[in-house]
N, C-alpha and C positions, 0 to 999 in steps of 0.2 A: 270178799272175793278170794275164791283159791288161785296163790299166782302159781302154782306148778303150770307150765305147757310142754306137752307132752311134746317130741322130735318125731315126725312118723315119717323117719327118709328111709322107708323101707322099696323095694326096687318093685314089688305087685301092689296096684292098689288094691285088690281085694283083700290084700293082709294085712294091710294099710286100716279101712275101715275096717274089719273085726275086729281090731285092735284097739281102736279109736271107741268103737259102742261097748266094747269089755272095758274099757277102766274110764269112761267118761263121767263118769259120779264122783272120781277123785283125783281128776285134773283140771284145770281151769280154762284151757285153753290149747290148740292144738297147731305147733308151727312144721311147716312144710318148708322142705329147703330146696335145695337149688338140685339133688336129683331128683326127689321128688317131681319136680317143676319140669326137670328135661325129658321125664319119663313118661310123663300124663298130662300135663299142660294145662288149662284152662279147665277142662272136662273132669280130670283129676279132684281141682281142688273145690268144684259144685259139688261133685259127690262128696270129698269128706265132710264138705259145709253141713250136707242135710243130718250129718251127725249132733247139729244144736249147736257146737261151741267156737268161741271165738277164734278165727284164722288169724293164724301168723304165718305172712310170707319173707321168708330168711334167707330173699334175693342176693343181698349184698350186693346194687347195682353200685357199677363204677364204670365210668364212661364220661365223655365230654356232656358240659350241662343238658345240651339240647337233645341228646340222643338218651341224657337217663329220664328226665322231663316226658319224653314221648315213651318211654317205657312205663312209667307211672300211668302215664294215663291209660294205656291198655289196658292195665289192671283195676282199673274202676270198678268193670261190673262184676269183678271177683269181691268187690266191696272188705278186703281183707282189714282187720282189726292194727295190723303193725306190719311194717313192711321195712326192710334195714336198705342202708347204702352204707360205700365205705366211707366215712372220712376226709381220709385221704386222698378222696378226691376233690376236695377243695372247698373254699366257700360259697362260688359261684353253684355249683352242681348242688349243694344239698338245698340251697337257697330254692332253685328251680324244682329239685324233687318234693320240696312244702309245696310250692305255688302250686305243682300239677296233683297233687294226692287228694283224694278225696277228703269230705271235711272229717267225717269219724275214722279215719284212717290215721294211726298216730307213725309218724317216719323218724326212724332213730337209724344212729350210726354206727357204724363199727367203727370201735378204737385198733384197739390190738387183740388179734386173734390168739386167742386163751392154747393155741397151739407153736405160738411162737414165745421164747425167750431173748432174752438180751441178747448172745450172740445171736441166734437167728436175726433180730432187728441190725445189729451188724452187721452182720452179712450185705445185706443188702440196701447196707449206706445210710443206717439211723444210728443216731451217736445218742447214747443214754441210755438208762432203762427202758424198759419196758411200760414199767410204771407212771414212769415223766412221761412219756411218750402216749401215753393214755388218757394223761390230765393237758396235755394239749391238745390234742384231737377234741376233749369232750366240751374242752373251753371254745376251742372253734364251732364246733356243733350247736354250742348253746348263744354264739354269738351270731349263726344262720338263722337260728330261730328253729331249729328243729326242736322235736319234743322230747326227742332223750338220746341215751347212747345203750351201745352195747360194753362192756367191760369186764374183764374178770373179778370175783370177787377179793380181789386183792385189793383192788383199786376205788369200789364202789361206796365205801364207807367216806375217802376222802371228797369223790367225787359230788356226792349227795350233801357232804358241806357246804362245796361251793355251789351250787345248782340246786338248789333246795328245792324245788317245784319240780325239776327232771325228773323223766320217766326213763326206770335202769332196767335194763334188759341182760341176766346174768347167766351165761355158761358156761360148760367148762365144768357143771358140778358132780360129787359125787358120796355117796352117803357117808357116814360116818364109819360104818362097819366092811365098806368097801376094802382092799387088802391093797397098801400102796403098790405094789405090781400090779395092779387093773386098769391102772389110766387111758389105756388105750394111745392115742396120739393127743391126748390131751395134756401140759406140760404144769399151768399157772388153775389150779383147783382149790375147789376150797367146800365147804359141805352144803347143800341147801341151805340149814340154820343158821350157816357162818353169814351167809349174803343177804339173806332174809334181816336177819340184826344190822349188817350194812346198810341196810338201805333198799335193796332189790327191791323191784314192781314186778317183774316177773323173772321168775326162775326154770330156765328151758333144759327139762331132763330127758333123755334120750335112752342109751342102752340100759342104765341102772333098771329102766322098769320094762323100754321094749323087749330086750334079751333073757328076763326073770324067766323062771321055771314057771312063776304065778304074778302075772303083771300086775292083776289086782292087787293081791297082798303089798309086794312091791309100792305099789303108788301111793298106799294106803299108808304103811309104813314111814316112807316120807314124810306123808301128811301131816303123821302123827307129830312130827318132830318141830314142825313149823307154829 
């Protein structure tokens, strides 16, 4: 299985799907986030479906149990392949978001978003790394019974020791020949092959190949290196 999925939070769905049938031969899977989702809704992500490849929706629900539960379940008939929540929303919430997902539906967590650092988690009243703070989240997640986590490739190598069956969902990457001034808002990076050798199940790439001059190339290129 190719784990590249491609990010197509592009704001038109029609350049959403061209883009999607132009490098679908060299991505594995294609996740839709949360503009995507606010822009085109339900309708949106049937059309990119009929492109073939497996949906990933990159909700990030976080909400009291009951009200992420009955979000889950609306998304049933989008029958999506992986769909995230945060974490930190507790054990009760992700507990209810397994009970409500469909059965081939795999629900994984976000740890720590690959756009925040240790001050940033200070900031806002978490004491520790980044990294600590990643390997408890994913220990909680694994103790809801969810099927994996989301984390930066920093963290997924240790993660994958302890969790040895977990399904690792890794962003945040960016190729090797990338110029460290290109990160975008992206802080805790690390290269496809690096997260790939950690452990990753799926590696979700976004501007390195939507923004290429030549996306195929781009995707291909990646490919190459996995």
């Amino acid at each position: 299985m190719n784990p590249i999925y491609l990010a197509l939070d592009l704001p038109r769905l029609d350049a959403a799907l061209a883009l999607a049938q132009k490098v679908k031969g060299h991505v594995g899977g294609l996740k839709l986030g949360l503009e995507f989702f606010c822009a085109h809704g339900h309708h949106g992500v049937h059309e990119i479906a009929h492109v073939g490849l497996p949906i990933f929706l990159d909700l990030k629900l976080h909400d009291i149990p009951n009200t992420v539960a009955s979000a889950m379940q609306a998304i049933h008939v989008l029958e999506p392949a992986i769909v995230t929540v945060h974490a930190s929303g507790g054990r009760a919430m992700m507990e209810d978001a397994k009970a409500a997902a469909g059965e081939r539906t795999k629900v994984v967590a976000v740890t720590v978003l690959t756009s925040l650092d240790d001050d940033d988690l200070a900031a806002t009243g978490v004491g520790g790394s980044a990294h600590d703070q990643a390997l408890r989240l994913a220990d909680l997640a694994h103790s809801a019974g969810l099927d994996g986590i989301v984390c930066s490739g920093h963290e997924v190598a240790e993660i994958h020791k302890r969790w040895k069956n977990g399904f690792f969902v890794v962003p945040g990457l960016r190729p090797a020949e990338t110029g460290q001034g290109n990160h975008a808002d992206q802080k805790r990076i690390v290269t496809p092959r690096q997260a790939r050798d950690g452990g990753a199940s799926v590696l979700v790439i976004g501007r390195p190949i939507s923004r290429a001059e030549d996306p195929v190339a781009a995707a291909r290129a990646i490919e190459a290196t996995l």
